[in-house]
Structures are given as C-alpha cells and as structure tokens.
C-alpha positions in Angstrom: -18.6 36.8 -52.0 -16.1 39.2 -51.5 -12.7 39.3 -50.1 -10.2 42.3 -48.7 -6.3 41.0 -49.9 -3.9 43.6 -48.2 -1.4 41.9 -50.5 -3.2 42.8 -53.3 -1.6 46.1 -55.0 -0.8 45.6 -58.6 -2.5 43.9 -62.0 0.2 41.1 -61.4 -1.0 40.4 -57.7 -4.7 40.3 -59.6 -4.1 37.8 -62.2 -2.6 35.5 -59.7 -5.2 36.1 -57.5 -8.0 35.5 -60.3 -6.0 32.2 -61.5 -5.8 31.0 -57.4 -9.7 31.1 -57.7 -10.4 29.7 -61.1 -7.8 26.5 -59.5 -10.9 26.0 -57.2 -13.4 26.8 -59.5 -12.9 27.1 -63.4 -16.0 28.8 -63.8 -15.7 31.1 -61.1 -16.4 35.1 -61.9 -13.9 36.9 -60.3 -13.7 40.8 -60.5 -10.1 42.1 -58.8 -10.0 46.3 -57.4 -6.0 46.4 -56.7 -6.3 50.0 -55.4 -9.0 49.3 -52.7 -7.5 45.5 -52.6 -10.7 43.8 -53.1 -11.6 41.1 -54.7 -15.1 39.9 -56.1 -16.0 36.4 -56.7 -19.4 34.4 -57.9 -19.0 31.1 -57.6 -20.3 27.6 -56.3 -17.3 27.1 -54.4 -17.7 27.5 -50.2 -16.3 30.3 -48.9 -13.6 28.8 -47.0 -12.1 26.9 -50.1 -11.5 30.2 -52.2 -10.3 31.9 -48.5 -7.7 29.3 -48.3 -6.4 28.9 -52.2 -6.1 32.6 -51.8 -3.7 32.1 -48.5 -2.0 29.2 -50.5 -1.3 31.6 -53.1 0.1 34.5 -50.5 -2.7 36.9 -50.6 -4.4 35.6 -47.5 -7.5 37.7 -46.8 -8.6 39.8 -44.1 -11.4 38.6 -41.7 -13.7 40.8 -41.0 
C-alpha cells in the first residue's frame, strides 16, 4: 500500500514515519521517498490502522 504524507520532507520526518508503522506492525516493510512525500508499506496490517498511526504521529496522509 502506499501513502502521500505532505508532511513528509526530510530523513527525520521518514524515520518517524517508518517507526509510526513498525508500532503497528514490527515486521512491516516500509520504503519512505521524502522528496515526492511518499511512503511505501508491505504489511498485514489493514489499511486504515497504518492511515491512522500515521495521523497519530502528525503526518496524516492524503486521500486520494
């Protein structure tokens, strides 16, 4: 799945991003693009529980 974080813009917004969706999912692969503010993520987890540990952590995501 793949999210679009506006708030995203540096490597320090992506490692908090990354350890917002590991919280959910410890095993999750996540793959962070600060530049184009997108954010890759394989996991088990539904959709709507990384979507809202991402708002939780202040990078809420953009519906498309």
């Amino acid at each position: 799945m793949q999210f679009h974080l506006d708030d995203m813009t540096c490597g320090g917004c992506a490692r908090s991003v990354t350890k917002a969706i590991q919280s959910v999912d410890a095993h999750a692969v996540v793959a962070t693009d600060p530049p184009a503010r997108l954010v890759t993520v394989e996991t088990s987890a539904p959709r709507a529980q990384i979507a809202e540990a991402l708002r939780e952590a202040g990078f809420p995501p953009r519906e498309s």
